[in-house]
N, C-alpha and C positions, 0 to 999 in steps of 0.2 A: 504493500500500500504506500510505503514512504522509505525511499533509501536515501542516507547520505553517504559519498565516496568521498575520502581525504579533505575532510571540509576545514577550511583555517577560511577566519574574520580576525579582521586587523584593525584597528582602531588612528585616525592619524590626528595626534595633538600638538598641532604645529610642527617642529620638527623629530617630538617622541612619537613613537609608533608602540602602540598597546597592542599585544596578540590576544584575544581574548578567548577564540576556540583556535586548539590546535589539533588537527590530523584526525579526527573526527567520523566514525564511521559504523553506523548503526542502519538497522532496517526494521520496520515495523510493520508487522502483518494485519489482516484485515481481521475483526474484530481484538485485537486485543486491546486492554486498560491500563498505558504505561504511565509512571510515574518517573520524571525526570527530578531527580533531587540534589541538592546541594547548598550549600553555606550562600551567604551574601554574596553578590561579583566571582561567582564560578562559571559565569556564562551560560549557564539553564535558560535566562528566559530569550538570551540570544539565539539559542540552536532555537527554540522554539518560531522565534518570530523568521527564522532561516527556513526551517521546516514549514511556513505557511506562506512562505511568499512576500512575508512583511518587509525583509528585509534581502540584500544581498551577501552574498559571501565573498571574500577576498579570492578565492578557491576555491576550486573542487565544484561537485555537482551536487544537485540533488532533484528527484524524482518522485514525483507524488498520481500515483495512479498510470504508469507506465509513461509520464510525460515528464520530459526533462526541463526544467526552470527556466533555465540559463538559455534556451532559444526559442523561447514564447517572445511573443510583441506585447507591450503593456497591455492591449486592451485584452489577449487572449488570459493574461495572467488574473486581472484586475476578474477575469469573469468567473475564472477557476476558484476563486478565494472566495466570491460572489453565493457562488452554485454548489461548490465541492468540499467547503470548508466553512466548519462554522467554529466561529473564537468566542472563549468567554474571558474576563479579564476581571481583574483582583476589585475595579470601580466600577465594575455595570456598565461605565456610558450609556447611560438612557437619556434618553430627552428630555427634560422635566417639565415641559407643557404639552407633553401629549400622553395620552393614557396609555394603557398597560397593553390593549390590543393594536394601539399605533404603533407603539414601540415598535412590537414583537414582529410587525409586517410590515417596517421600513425596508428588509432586504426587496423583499417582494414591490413595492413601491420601486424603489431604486433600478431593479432589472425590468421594470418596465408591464409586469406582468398584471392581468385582471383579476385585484383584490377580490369580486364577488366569488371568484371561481376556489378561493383559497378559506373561504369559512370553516369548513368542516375538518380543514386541517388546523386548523385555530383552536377550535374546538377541541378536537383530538389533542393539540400540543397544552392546551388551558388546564383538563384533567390530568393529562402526564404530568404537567409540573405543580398540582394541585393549588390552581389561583382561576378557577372557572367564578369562584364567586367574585373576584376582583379586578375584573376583565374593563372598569371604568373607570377605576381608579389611576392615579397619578403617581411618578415616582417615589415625589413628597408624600404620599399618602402611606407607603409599604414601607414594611421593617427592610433590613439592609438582608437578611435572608430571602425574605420575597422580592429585593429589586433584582438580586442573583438570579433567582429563578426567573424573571423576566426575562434576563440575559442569556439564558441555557434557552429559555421557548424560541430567543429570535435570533439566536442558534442553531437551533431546529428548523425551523420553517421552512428552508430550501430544500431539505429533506436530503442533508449534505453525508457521504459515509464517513467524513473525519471530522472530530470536533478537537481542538486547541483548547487547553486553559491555563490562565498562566494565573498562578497564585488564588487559586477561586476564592478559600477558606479564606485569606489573609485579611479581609477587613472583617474579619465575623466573628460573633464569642462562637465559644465552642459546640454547643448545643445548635446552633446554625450553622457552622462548618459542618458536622456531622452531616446532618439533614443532607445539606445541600453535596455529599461527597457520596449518602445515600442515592441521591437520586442518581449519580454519573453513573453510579455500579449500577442500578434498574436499568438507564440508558442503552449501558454498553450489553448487559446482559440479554434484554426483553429486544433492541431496536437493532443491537447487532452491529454499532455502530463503534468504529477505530475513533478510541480518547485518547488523549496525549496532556499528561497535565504538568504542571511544574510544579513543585515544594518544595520547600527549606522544612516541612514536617515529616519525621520518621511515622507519626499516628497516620498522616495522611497520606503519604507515600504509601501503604499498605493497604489501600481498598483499591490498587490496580494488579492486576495479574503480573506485570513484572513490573522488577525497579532497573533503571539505569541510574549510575551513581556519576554527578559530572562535579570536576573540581581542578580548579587551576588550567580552565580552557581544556581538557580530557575526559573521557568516559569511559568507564569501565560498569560491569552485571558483576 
């Protein structure tokens, strides 16, 4: 589902140059629930945002669904990440004037597609992340567990086979990381769907099927 070959990111700060991944070389299969961990500044959410197209690499390749990165044209890429890739991040990024089912079908808005036609995925995605009763409500309105879960439904909605997370738990007491670390394992298990997440938490690191351990720009199992 996702390979990277000899991947090094380099950083340039005037004339110091930061290596920040070096030689880099993992693959990830279709459905499994990996757990990328590591200390502060090990480069975890770098691979990551490498692995989605966020970013580029100094080197080396990487391939997500048998298509190579490095010789897409923007618009092919921007569509990939669009349609094939749904990211959740540690702040939600939600909108704060628009409601809970805006949000969640901005992607859908954005690719141009006919909201009426995507209801019943809405719907479908509302009970999955159990916020059907709160489908009017505003960001400002939901606890910071429910504005997560916002972010996992409009995640969801393109009905992408990889989902990205980068720090999900990290703004949430614990009782709401759980929850919300519960739902990725329902996801990945019930929708069969390739997670890829990132922590600095050993607790959390442990509700994916395997760990990769990255530190000092390196990764090792």
């Amino acid at each position: 589902m996702i390979q990277a070959l000899d991947l090094c990111k380099t950083y340039k700060l005037g004339e110091v140059s930061i290596a920040v991944l070096k030689d880099v070389n993992i693959a990830i299969n279709q459905g499994e629930f990996v757990s990328l961990m590591g200390p502060s500044g090990s480069g975890k959410s770098t691979l990551l945002y490498l692995l989605g197209g966020l970013d580029k690499p100094t080197s080396g390749s990487i391939t997500v669904k048998g298509r190579e990165l490095s010789v897409m044209k923007d618009k092919e890429e921007s569509e990939m990440r669009r349609r094939e890739i749904g990211f959740v991040f540690q702040f939600y990024n939600l909108v704060p004037n628009l409601n809970l089912e805006e949000n969640i079908m901005l992607p859908i808005l954005l690719d141009g597609k006919n909201l009426k036609k995507y209801k019943s995925r809405l719907d479908e995605i509302l009970e999955l992340v159990g916020l059907a009763d709160r489908r009017k409500h505003t960001p400002r309105e939901l606890s910071g567990g429910q504005q997560q879960r916002v972010a996992i439904a409009r995640a969801l909605v393109n009905e992408p086979d990889i989902i990205l997370a980068d720090e999900p738990t990290g703004n949430l007491d614990s009782k709401a990381g759980t929850e919300i670390l519960e739902l990725f394992k329902k996801i990945n298990k019930e929708k069969n769907k390739t997670i890829v997440q990132v922590t600095h938490s050993h607790e959390a690191a442990q509700y994916g099927t395997r760990l990769i351990n990255v530190k000092d720009g390196r990764v090792w199992e």
